[in-house]
C-alpha positions, 0 to 999 in steps of 0.5 A: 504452497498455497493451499497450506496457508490458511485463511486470515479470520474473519474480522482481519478480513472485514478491516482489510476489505470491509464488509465483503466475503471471503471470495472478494478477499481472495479475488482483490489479491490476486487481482493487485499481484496481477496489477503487479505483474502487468507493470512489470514490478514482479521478477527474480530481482524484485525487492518489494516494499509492501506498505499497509500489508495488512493481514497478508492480502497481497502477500499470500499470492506473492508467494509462488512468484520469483521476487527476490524479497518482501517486506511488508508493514503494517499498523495493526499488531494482530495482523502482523503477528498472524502474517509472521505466523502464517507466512514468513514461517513458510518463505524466507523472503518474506518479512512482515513489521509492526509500527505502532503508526496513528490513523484515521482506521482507528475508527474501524480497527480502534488501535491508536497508535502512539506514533504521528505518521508524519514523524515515521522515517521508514526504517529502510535503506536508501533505494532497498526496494525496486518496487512498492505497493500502496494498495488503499493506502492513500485513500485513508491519508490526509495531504500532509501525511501522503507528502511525507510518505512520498518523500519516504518512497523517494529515498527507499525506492531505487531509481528505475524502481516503480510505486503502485498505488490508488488515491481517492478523488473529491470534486471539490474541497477535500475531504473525510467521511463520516465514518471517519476513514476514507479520505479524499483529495484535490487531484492537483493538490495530490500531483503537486505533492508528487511532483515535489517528492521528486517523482513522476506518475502515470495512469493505468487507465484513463485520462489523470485525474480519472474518477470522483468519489469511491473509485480507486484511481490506480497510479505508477510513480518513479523517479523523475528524470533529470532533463 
């Protein structure tokens, strides 16, 4: 099945990875589905929430696995109707959505958007997924926005449910770089916000919070277990 979805163009790619090659695209995607599976969060019964999907990254590698369903959303229009084009046509499970949601990428992809994060409900039943990616979703959020998406994963996801996701880190106050794009974080100011989603986290790796600067701090959230 894979060899019969085509590559998304080249620009799509360079906004999804920045400035890499076709070989570093491919590799990311396979390497989340990876990261996926080693959780446990790819089975015959998985309904996965794919947030930021992009131009089908993750999606197009998702395709040979045995996970019930996919929805995937995106902010970008040409993205997703290259996703519905490309690969919904080719797997029923698979579901790609446009919101015309405002960010800080519209420095990179120059679409505005005509609707604050902050007022986007997920429109998505209560606990419809048992598990979600934000894959460099966090990494180009201010604080308010990320409590608000937290929040919305509360509610989508189903207990027992897990959330895979990165965040960037600041050493000290937060910040945006010039760019305008990435965005980084207090890591107590970040866990706060989890911890008052109703969620908890662990780290794939290291010691929490790992990390300062451009590294990606991968984390599992669920839902926090009443003593």
């Amino acid at each position: 099945m894979e060899a019969a979805i085509p590559m998304p163009p080249h620009e799509y790619q360079l906004l999804v990875c920045g400035p890499n090659d076709v070989a570093e695209f491919a590799e990311t995607g396979e390497g989340l589905v990876r990261m996926l599976t080693k959780a446990g969060m790819l089975t015959p019964t998985t309904a996965l929430l794919d947030v930021g999907c992009g131009c089908g990254r993750v999606a197009r590698y998702l395709m040979k696995t045995p996970l019930r369903s996919y929805v995937g959303f995106d902010r970008h229009p040409g993205m997703i109707q290259w996703c519905q084009t490309n690969l919904a046509s080719q797997d029923a499970r698979f579901t790609f959505d446009y919101f015309s949601l405002q960010s800080t990428y519209v420095a990179w992809d120059e679409h505005a958007g005509n609707l604050a994060v902050s007022d986007f409900t997920f429109p998505y039943a209560a606990g419809q997924f048992s598990a979600v990616l934000l894959a460099s979703v966090f990494t180009h959020m201010p604080i308010g926005e990320i409590r608000h998406y937290l929040h919305e994963l509360t509610r989508t996801v189903h207990p027992g449910g897990k959330i895979l996701l990165s965040v960037f880190f600041a050493a000290g106050e937060p910040y945006v770089l010039t760019e305008g794009v990435n965005v980084f974080h207090r890591p107590q100011e970040f866990f706060a916000a989890v911890t008052a989603a109703g969620l908890q986290w662990r780290a794939l790796a290291g010691d929490t919070p790992p990390g300062v600067g451009f590294t990606h701090n991968w984390y599992i959230l669920e839902h926090a277990r009443v003593a």
